[in-house]
C-alpha positions in Angstrom: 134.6 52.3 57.4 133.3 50.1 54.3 131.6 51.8 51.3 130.6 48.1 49.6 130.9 44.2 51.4 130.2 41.8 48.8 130.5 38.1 47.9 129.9 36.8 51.5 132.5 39.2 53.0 132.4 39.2 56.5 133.5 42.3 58.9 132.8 40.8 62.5 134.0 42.7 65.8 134.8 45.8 63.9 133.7 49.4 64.5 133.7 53.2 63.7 133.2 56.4 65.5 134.0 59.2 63.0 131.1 61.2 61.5 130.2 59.7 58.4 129.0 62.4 55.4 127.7 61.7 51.7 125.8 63.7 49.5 124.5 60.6 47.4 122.9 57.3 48.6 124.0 54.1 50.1 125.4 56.0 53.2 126.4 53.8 56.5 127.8 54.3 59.6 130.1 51.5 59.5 129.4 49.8 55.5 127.4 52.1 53.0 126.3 48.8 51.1 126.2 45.2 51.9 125.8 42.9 49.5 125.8 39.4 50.3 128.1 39.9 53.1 127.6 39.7 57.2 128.4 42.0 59.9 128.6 40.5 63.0 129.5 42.0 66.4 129.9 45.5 65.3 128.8 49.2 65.8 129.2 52.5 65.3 128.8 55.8 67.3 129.3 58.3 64.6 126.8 60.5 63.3 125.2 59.5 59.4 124.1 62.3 56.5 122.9 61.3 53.3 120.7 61.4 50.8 118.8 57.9 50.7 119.7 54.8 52.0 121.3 55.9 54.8 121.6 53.7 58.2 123.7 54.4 61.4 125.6 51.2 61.0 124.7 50.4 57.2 123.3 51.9 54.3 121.8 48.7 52.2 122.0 45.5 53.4 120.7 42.3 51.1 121.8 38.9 50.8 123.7 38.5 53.9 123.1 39.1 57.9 123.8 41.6 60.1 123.8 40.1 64.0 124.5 41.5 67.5 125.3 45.0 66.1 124.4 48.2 66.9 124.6 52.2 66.3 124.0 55.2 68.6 124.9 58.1 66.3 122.3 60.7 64.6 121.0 59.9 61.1 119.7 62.3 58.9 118.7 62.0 55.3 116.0 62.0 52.3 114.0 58.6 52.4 114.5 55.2 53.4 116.6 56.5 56.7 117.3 54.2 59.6 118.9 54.5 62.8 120.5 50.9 62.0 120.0 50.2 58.4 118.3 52.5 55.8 116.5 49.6 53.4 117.2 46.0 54.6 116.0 43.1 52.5 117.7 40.2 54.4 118.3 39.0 57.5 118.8 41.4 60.9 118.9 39.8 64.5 119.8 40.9 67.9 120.9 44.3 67.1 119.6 47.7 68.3 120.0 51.2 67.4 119.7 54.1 69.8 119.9 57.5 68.0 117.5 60.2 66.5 116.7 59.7 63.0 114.8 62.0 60.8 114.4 62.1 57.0 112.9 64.9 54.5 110.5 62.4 53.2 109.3 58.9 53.5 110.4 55.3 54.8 111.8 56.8 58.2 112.4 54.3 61.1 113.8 54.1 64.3 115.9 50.9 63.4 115.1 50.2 59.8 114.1 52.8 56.9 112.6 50.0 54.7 112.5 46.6 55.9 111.7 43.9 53.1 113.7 41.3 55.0 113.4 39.7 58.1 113.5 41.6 61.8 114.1 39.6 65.0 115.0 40.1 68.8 116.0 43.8 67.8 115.2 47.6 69.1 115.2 51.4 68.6 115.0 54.1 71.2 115.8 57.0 69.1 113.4 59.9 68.3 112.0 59.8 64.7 110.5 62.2 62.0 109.9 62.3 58.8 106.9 63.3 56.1 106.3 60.1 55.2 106.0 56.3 56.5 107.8 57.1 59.6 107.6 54.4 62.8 109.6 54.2 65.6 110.7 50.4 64.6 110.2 50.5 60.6 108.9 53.1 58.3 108.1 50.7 55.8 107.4 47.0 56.4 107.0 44.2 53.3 108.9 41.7 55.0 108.7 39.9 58.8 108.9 41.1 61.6 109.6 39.0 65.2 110.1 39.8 68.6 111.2 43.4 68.2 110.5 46.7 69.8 110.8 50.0 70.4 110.4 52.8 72.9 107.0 55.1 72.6 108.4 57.4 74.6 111.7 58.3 73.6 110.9 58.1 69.8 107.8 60.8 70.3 105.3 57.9 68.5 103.1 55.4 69.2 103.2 54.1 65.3 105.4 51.3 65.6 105.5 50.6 61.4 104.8 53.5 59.3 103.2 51.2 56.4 102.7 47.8 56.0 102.3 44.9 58.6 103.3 45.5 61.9 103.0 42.1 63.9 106.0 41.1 66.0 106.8 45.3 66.2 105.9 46.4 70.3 106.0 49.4 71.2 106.5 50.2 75.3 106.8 53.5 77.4 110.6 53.6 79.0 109.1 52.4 82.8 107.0 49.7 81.0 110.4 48.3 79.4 111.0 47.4 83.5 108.2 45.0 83.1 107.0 44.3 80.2 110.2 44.7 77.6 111.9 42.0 75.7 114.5 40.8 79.1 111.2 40.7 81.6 109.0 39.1 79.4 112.4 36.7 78.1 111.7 37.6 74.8 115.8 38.3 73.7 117.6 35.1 74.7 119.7 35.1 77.2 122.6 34.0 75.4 123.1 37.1 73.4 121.7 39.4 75.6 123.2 40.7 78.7 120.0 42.0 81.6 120.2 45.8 82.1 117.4 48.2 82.3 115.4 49.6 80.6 117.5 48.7 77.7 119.7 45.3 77.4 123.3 45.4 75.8 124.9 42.5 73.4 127.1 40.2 75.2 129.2 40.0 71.9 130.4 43.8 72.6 132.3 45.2 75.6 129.7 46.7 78.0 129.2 48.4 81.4 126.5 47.6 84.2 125.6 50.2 86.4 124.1 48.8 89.7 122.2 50.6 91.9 122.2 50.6 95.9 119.4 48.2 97.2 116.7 50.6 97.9 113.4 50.3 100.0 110.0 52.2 99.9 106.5 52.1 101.6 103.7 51.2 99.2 102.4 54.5 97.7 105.2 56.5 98.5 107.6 58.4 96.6 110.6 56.2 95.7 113.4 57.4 97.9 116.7 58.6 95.8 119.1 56.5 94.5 122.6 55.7 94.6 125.2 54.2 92.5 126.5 50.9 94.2 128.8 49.3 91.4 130.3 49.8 87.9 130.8 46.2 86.5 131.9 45.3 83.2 131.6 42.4 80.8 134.7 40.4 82.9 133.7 41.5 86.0 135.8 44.0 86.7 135.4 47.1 88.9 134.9 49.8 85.6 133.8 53.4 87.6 136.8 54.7 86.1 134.9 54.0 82.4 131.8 55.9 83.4 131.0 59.4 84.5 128.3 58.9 87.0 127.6 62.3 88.3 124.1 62.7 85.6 122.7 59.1 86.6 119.2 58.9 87.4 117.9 55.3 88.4 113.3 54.5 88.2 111.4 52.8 89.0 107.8 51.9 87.8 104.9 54.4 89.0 104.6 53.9 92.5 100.7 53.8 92.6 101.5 50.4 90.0 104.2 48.7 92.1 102.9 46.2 94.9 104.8 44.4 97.6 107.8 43.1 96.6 111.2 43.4 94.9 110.6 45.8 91.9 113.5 46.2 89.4 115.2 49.9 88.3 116.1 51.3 85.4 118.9 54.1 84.9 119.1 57.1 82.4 122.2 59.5 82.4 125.5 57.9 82.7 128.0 58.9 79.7 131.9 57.5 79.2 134.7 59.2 80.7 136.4 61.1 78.1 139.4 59.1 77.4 137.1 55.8 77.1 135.1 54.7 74.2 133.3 51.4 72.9 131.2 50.2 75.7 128.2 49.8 76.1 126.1 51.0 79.4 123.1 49.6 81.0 121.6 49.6 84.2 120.1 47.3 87.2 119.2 47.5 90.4 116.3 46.7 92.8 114.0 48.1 94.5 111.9 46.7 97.9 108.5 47.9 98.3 107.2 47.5 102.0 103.7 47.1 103.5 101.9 50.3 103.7 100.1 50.5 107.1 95.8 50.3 107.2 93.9 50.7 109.7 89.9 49.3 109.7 87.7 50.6 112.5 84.4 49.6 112.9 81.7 51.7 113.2 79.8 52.3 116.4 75.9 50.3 116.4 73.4 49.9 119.1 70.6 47.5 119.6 68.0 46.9 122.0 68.4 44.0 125.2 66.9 40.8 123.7 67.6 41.6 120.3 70.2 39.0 118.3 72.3 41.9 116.1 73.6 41.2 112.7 76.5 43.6 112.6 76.7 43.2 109.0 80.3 43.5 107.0 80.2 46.9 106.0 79.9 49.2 108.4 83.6 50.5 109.0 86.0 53.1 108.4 89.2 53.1 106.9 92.8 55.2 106.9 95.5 54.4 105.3 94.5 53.6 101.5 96.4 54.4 98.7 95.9 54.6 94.7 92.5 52.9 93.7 93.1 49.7 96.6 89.2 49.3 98.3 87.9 47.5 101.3 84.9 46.0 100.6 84.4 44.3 103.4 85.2 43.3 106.8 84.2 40.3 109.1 82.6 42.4 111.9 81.9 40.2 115.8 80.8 40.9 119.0 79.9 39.8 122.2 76.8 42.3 122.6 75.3 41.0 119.4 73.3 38.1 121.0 70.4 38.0 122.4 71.2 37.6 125.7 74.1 40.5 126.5 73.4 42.4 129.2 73.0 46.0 129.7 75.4 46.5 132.5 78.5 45.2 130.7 77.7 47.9 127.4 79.3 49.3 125.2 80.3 45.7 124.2 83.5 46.5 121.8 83.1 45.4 117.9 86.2 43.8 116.8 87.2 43.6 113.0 89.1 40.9 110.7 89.2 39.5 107.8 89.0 42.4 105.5 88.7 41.8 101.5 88.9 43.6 99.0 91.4 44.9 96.4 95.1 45.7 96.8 95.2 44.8 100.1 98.3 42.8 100.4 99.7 45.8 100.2 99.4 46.6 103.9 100.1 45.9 106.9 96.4 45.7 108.6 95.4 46.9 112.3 91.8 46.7 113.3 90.9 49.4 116.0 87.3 49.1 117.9 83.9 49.9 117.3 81.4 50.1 120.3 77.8 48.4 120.5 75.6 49.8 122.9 72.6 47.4 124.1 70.2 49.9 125.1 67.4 48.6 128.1 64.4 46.4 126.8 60.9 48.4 127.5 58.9 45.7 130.4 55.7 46.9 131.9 54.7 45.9 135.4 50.7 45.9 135.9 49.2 45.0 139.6 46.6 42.9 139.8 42.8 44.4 140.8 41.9 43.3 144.6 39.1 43.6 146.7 38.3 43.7 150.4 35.4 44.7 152.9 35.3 48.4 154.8 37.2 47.5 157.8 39.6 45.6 156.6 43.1 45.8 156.6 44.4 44.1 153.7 47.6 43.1 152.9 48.3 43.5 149.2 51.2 40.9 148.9 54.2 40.7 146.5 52.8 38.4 143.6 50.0 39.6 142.2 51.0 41.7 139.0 51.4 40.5 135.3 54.0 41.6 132.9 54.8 42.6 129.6 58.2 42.7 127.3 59.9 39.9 129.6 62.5 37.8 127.4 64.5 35.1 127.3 64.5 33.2 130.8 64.3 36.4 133.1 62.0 36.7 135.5 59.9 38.9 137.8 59.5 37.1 141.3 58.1 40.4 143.5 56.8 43.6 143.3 56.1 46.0 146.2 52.5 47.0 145.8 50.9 49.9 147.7 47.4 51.3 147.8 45.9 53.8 150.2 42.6 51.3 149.9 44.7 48.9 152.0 43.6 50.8 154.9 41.3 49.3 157.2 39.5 52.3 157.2 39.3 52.9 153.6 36.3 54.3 152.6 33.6 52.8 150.4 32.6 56.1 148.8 36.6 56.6 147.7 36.8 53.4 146.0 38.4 52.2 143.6 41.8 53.0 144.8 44.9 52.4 142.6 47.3 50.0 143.1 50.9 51.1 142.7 53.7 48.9 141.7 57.5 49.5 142.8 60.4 48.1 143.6 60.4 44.7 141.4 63.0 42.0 142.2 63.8 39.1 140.0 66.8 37.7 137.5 67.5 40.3 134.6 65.8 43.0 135.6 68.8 45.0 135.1 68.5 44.9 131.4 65.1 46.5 131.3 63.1 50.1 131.4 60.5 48.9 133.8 57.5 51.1 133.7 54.3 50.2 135.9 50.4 50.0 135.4 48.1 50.1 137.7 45.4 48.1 139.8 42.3 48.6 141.2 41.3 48.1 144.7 37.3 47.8 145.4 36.8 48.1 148.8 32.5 47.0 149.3 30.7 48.1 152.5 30.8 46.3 155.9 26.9 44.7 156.9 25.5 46.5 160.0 22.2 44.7 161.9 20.3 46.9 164.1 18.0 44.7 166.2 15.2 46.7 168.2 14.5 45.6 171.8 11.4 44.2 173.0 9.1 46.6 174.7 5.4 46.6 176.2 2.5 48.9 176.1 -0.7 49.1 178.5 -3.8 47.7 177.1 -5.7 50.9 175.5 -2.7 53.5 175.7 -1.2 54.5 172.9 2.9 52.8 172.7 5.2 55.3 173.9 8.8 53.6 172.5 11.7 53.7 173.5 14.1 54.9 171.2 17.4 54.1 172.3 16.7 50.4 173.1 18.0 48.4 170.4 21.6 46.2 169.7 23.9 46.4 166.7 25.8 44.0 165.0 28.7 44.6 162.4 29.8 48.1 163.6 33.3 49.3 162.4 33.9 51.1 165.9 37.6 51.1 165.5 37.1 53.5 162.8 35.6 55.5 165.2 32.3 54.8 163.3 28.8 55.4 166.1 25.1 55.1 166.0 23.3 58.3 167.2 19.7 57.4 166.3 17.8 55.0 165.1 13.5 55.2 164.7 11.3 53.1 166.3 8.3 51.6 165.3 5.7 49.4 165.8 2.6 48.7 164.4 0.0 48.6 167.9 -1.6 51.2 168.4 -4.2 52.4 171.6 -7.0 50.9 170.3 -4.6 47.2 169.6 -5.9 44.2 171.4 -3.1 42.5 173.9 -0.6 40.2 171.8 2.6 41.0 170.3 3.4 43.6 168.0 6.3 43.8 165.7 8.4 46.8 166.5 10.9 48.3 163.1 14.0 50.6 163.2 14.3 52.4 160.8 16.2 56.1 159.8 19.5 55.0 161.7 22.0 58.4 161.4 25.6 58.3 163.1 28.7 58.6 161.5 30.5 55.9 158.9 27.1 54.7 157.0 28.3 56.1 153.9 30.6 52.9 154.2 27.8 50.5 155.9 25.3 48.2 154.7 22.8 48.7 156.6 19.8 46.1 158.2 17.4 46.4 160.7 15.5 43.7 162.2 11.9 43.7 163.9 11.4 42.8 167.5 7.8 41.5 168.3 
């Protein structure tokens, strides 16, 4: 449009779109050199060949400023190629430049060749190449940079400045643009800048924004597709006639990065009808991300009656997690886990809450249930030893055992006891019998194993007295007893027990003087002795 703007000319709201051709240097889309002039709310859309110096919108550019401008055509050329300007020493704000640029050699950049000025609130999208000093913002940098970036993915680099400084040059992936680029972050004012995605368009230039349909997703899930819900332009005007929409594809971030919440898209694909020309296109839209549903189940424990259980806060299962999110723990309670839970009522459910851990507003969290099984406490029943005498009948009672494993306040009132020695005729020579426990009654019994011990039973001999008779013997005959005359005392006859003989004896003899003699018995045989204590007494 301009081969030279000098001596503070100014070209302001101005443009070109015709391919733009030189063989020499100093080559621009819209001026080839500016010289103390300003450009101002301007672009161009052409593609730019050269030789050096060659920029998409202007070739040189010192002692003036070039503001809220911009280029989208090719650039192609030797050295110090740039998608906006080819070599800038002065000022350049709020301007972008969004087509491919390579050079032959060096000082190759995506929005200036060779920047000896100042850069601010600008960006490039464009690819770049070059042998040389090539970055996706600047290929050569002895001036400032502020504020200004450009896209690591569409330019194929992450080299932001080929040589020289590169503070104030940031360099962001197309989805990180959503998040992190110059409108997120409000790095480009507002009042130049209008809010699209990924890329923002100049106020000071007609422009298109391309909303998307509200949209919602689960957390970790594909993002569903999208559709086009508006075309608006700068006045707010319906403007789908100005767009072909039929290529537009709307993102989002990664879903394994994007958490609860309203999450903004960007848009790629939309081109001008072909009878429209001059705007600008961006996108916006949002998408919802929902709670993703979790469910936490706690593992099954057991634990032994009497026992107070810790059920820790880690002993669960989990379904439902997505990307790197982690439960690392969860508040675990129970009714079984005290001391005094009783067998009958297991399993005892273990309930879960509380879980913490990382990611995990993400979801939407249900707790399922573990069970905790209180297993019977092991309590030993022993009978008490007894005694009694043969003949007896002996009744054992209910209370004397001792016990061991009893907890808490239960308690052991009775216990059946048994023992064949019980019999009143129990013999000696048998015992000890054992004393068998059954049958226990008491408060908690239910929650124990109940094993039993046993007693002994002694059962000691009965006393049996046999008393001889007194008898009488002629002076000088020999004593001629009678064997059968004699008492008992202590016999056990209900157990059928009898005396069948006992031996007599005395101590006078024929040649014995009259008195009194003492007569013994001695060698007593009958049935049940075995179980007797036997005495005899004498009879004089």
């Amino acid at each position: 449009m301009v081969g030279l703007n000098t001596n503070q000319g100014s070209i302001s709201a101005s443009h070109a779109g015709g391919t733009v051709s030189g063989s020499g240097d100093y080559v621009g889309g819209l001026v080839g050199y500016n010289n103390g002039g300003n450009v101002s709310a301007s672009y161009a859309t052409g593609s730019v060949s050269g030789a050096s110096d060659v920029g998409g919108l202007v070739g040189v550019h010192y002692d003036g400023t070039i503001a809220n401008s911009y280029a989208i055509g090719q650039v192609t050329g030797f050295a110090y190629v740039g998608g906006l300007i080819g070599r800038n020493a002065s000022t350049l704000a709020g301007s972008y430049a969004l087509g491919g640029v390579s050079g032959k050699s060096g000082n190759v950049g995506g929005l200036v060749g060779n920047n000896a000025g100042t850069i601010s609130e600008s960006y490039a999208v464009g690819s770049v190449s070059g042998n040389a000093d090539v970055g996706g913002l600047a290929g050569q940098n002895i001036g400032a940079i502020a504020s200004s970036y450009w896209d690591t993915t569409a330019s194929g680099t992450m080299t932001g400045v080929g040589s020289g400084a590169s503070a104030g040059a940031v360099g962001l992936a197309t989805q990180e643009w959503l998040t992190q680029g110059p409108i997120a972050t409000g790095a480009f004012g507002a009042g130049a800048w209008v809010t699209g995605y990924p890329y923002p368009v100049l106020k000071a230039l007609p422009y298109v924004v391309i909303n998307a349909a509200p949209a919602q997703a689960t957390y970790g899930a594909a993002p569903p597709s999208f559709t086009v819900s508006s075309v608006i332009d700068q006045a707010g005007r319906d403007a789908s006639a100005i767009v072909n929409t039929s290529g537009i594809q709307f993102f989002a971030m990664s879903s394994a990065t994007m958490s609860l919440g309203s999450h903004i898209l960007g848009g790629t694909g939309a081109a001008l009808a072909n009878s429209q020309s001059g705007y600008q296109i961006t996108y916006d839209g949002q998408l919802t991300i929902q709670p993703a549903t979790l469910t936490i189940t706690p593992g099954n424990q057991t634990k032994t009656y009497g026992q107070a259980l810790a059920l820790g806060t880690t002993d669960f299962t989990v379904s439902g997690l997505l990307n790197n999110d982690r439960v690392t723990s969860v508040t675990l309670s129970s009714a079984g886990a005290s001391a005094t839970a009783a067998v009958g009522a297991s399993p005892y459910a273990i309930a879960g809450s509380n879980a913490t851990g990382t990611g995990l507003s993400n979801y939407t969290i249900s707790y399922d249930t573990g069970s905790l099984t209180v297993n019977p406490a092991a309590l030993t029943i022993t009978p008490g030893n007894q005694a009694k005498t043969y003949g007896q009948a002996l009744a054992l009672g209910t209370t004397n055992f001792s016990v061991s494993g009893l907890l808490g306040n239960d308690r052991v009132t009775g216990v059946t006891l048994s023992s064949a020695g019980a019999l009143a005729t129990a013999a000696v020579g048998v015992s000890p019998y054992t004393i068998a426990g059954s049958n226990a009654t008491g408060t908690g019994l239910s929650n124990y194993t109940i094993s039993y011990g046993t007693g002994s039973l002694t059962v000691t001999p009965a006393p049996l007295t046999i008393t001889p008779a007194a008898q009488s013997s002629i002076y000088g005959t020999t004593p001629v007893l009678n064997q059968g005359d004699y008492s008992e005392t202590g016999l056990v006859t209900g157990n059928g027990d009898s005396i069948n003989s006992v031996v007599l004896t005395t101590t006078a003899t024929r040649q014995s003087t009259v008195g009194t003699y003492a007569i013994s018995a001695s060698k007593a045989s009958g049935t049940g002795f075995r179980t007797t204590t036997l005495s005899t007494m004498t009879a004089r």
